[in-house]
C-alpha positions in Angstrom: 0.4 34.7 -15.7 -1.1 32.2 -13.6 -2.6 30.1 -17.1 1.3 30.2 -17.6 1.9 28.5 -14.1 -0.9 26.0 -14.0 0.4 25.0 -18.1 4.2 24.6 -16.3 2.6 22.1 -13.6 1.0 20.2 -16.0 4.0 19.9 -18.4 6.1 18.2 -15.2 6.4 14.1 -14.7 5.2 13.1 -11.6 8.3 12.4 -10.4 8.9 16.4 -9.6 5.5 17.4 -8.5 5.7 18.1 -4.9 4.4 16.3 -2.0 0.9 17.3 -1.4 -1.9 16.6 1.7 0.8 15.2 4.1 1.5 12.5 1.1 5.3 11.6 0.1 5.8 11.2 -2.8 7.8 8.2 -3.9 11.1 9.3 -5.3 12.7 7.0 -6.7 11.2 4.9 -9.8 13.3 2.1 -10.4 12.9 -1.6 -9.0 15.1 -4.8 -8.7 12.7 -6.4 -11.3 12.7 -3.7 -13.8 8.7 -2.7 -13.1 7.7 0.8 -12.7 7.2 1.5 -8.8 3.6 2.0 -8.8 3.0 -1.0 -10.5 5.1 -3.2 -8.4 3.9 -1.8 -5.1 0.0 -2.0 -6.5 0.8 -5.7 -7.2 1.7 -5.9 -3.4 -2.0 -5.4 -2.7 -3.8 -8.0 -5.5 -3.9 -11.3 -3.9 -3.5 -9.5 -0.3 -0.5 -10.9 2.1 0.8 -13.3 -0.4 1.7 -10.8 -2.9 2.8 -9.3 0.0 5.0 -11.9 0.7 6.2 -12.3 -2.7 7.2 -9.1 -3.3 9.6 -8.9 0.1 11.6 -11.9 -1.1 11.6 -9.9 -4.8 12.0 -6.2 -3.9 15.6 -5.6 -2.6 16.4 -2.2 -3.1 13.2 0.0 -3.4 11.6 1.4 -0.2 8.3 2.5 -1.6 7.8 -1.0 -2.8 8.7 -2.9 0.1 6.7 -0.8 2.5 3.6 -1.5 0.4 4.6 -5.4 0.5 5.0 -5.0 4.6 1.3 -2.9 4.8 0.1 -5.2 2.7 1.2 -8.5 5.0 0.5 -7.2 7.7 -3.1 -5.7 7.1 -4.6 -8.8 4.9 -2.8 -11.1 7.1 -4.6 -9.4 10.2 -7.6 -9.3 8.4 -7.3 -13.2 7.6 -6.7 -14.3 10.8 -9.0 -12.3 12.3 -11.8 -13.5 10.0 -10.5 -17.2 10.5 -11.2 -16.8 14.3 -14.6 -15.2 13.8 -15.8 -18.0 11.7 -15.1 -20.5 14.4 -17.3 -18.2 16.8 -21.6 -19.0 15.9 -23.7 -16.3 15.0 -22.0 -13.3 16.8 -18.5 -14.0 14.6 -20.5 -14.9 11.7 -21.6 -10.9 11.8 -19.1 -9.5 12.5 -17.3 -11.3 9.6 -20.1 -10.1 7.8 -19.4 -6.8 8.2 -16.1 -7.1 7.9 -16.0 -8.0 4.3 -17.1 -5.2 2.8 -14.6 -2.9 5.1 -12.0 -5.4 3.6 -12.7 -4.5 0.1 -12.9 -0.9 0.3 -9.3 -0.6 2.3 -8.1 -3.4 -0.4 -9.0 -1.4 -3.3 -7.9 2.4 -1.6 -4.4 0.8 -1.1 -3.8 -0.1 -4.5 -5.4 3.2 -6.1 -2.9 5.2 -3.3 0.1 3.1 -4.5 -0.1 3.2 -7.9 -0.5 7.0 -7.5 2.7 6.5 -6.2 1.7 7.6 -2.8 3.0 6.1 0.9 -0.2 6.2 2.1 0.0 4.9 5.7 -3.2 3.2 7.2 -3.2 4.3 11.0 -1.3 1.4 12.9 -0.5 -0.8 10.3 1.2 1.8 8.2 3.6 2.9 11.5 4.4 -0.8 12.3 5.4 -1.4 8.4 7.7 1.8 8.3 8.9 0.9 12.1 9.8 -3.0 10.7 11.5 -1.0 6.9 14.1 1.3 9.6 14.8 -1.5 11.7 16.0 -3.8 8.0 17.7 -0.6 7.1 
């Protein structure tokens, strides 16, 4: 019976399988330019805020998307600024920016695997101000 259930789950699209870990699941799969949602919103990520940027002016209509192009400006464009300041600070700013890097690649690269899973994956503050900015446009 349960080889039954698991071969039922399997068989669904992903467009039906429940919400899991606290994740929603993005529901609706259409965008204004005719991509797949998870591809559009993982395009929000690959040259960070401009992308970003690019998909705002682009996306009308899908949520998902345009929350992905909001995290994504206002995470890589926090992270540019911040590592624009640091440069211009000897030695102390220098290592920090150091360090930073590396952080800055690992949360580039989990943002785009969570959004083409199709996933809102909110990053702590960032995520809050993005949907925050999305209800207000609403």
């Amino acid at each position: 019976m349960m080889e039954e259930e698991n071969k039922e789950a399997k068989d669904q699209p992903l467009a039906e399988v429940e919400p899991n870990d606290g994740d929603k699941e993005a529901n609706n799969n259409k965008t204004s330019s005719g991509m797949d949602q998870n591809v559009a919103a993982l395009l929000t990520y690959v040259l960070g805020f401009i992308t970003g940027i690019i998909f705002m002016f682009l996306e009308k209509e899908n949520r998902f998307v345009r929350f992905h192009a909001l995290q994504s400006i206002i995470t890589f464009g926090g992270l540019f600024i911040l590592n624009f300041i640091l440069t211009a600070i000897p030695i102390i700013g220098w290592l920090i920016g150091i360090l930073l890097a590396p952080l800055s690649i690992i949360i580039w690269i989990l943002l785009m695997v969570k959004a083409y899973q199709g996933k809102y994956f909110k990053l702590p503050i960032v995520g809050k101000l993005a949907d925050e900015q999305l209800n207000k446009q609403s």
